[in-house]
C-alpha angles and dihedrals in degrees: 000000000000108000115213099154126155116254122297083018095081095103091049087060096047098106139335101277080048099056086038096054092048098043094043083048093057103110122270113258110249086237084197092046101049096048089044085058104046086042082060092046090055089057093045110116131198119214109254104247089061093046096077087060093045093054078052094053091045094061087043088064100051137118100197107210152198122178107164134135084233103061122129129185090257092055086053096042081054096056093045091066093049085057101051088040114023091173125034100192086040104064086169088063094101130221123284120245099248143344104223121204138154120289093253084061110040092092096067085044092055091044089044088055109038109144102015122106090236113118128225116233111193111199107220142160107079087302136219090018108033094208107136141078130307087234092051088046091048085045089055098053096055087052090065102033101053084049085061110264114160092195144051124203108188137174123232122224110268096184097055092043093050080057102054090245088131095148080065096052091041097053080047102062092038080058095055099040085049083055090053096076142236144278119343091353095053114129114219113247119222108184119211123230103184089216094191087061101052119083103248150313097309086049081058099046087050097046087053099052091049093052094049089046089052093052109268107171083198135015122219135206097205164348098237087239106098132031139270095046131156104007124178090240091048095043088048093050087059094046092060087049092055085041083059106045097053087054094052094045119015084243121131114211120172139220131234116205095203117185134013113042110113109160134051090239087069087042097053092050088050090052090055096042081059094051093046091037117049097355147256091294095075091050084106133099097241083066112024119048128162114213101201110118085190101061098061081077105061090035083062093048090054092054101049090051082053094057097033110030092233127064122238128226119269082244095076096048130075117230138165 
């Protein structure tokens, strides 16, 4: 095994039976616990006059996104200028974080956004499925890379972590981070879970934890292919892993709620659940980020109703 862990975790990434027993000694979720919380999360309101900058936050946060077989280069130049202006008549709407495509077309993305202080996501990896090679997946990565790309949003191997080979699915994603680059060009690694896939709340609690010891700059609940996808309990379960591994290490990762989440009002618990969870310092868009191309719209509605006191048709705003 390659070891790439984060300081004091050396030891837990020396071999195989080493990574399983850590991983296997990390302490059991409270299943009842957890969904009471998040059920007290949900209910969770913000005065008024804070939930304006809060809808603001939340557009901040998002990787506007378009994965389809379909996509052209003129759909993802579209979406480009949505991200870099949400809302035409509301200048003050800021950016969102990043517009993600596929590699082939991360190079439109970078030139569409050239100036702007949006960020380009490849998805890579196989994605969504994750079945191929190492050497495809690594392949794909410098593709995207090399088109631009300052981010990589890859898949983990299911298969091998259902399984307990978790040394296979840790030298992978040192492989890919590898891939990823170095210094100034490096491109910021958010790992997929596929939360849907995993078994339950102590898998992703796993997953998230060897991720974080391989190097994810991010951690991911999903791909948006499959469902269920981002849920509070889960979203709150990898918060506490990114909690903990700050306090072990000094080291901020981030989380990624992917899928999902369709209305402000989600976004807004999931904001406070980030807030409750891991703390005010990952209310930031370098580690918190929402992937979830249809809630810009309604983040967009509530503002404006905000602002206005009525809320316009979806007609008269524009939305991915």
């Amino acid at each position: 095994m390659e070891t790439r862990a984060g300081a004091g975790f050396g030891d837990a990434v020396r071999d195989e039976a080493s990574l399983r027993r850590f991983l296997r000694g990390l302490p059991g979720v409270d299943q009842v616990g957890l969904e009471r919380r998040s059920a007290t999360l949900a209910s969770r309101s913000i005065k008024k006059e804070s939930k304006l900058q809060a809808l603001d936050m939340a557009i901040s946060m998002i990787d506007l996104t378009t994965l389809e077989g379909a996509d052209t280069p003129g759909k993802v130049r579209s979406l480009c200028a949505q991200a870099r202006r949400p809302d035409p008549e509301h200048p003050d709407v800021p950016p969102v974080a990043a517009v993600c495509v596929y590699p082939d077309l991360a190079g439109v993305a970078v030139e569409a956004l050239r100036g702007s202080a949006v960020a380009v996501a490849a998805v890579a990896t196989a994605f969504p499925s994750g079945r191929s090679s190492r050497a495809v997946k690594l392949a794909d990565t410098a593709f995207a890379v090399d088109a631009g790309a300052s981010e990589i949003d890859m898949v983990i191997d299911r298969g091998a972590f259902l399984t307990g080979r978790y040394g296979a699915v840790f030298d992978e994603i040192v492989a890919v981070k590898q891939a990823c680059g170095s210094g100034e060009r490096r491109a910021h690694l958010k790992v997929i879970l596929e939360t849907g896939e995993l078994a339950g709340y102590d898998d992703v609690r796993r997953a998230s934890w060897l991720a974080l010891l391989a190097g994810a700059d991010v951690i991911k609940t999903s791909t948006g292919k499959i469902s269920p996808a981002a849920t509070l309990p889960v979203v709150q379960v990898m918060l506490q892993a990114v909690r903990d591994w700050h306090r072990a290490t000094g080291e901020l990762r981030g989380v990624k709620a992917a899928g999902g989440i369709r209305t402000a009002k989600d976004a807004i618990r999931h904001l406070v659940a980030v807030n409750e969870v891991a703390g005010p310092a990952w209310l930031t868009p370098e580690l918190f980020r929402f992937g979830a191309s249809s809630l810009l719209g309604d983040l967009l509605r509530q503002r404006r109703t905000q602002l206005d006191g009525h809320y316009e048709s979806t007609d008269r705003i524009g939305c991915a």
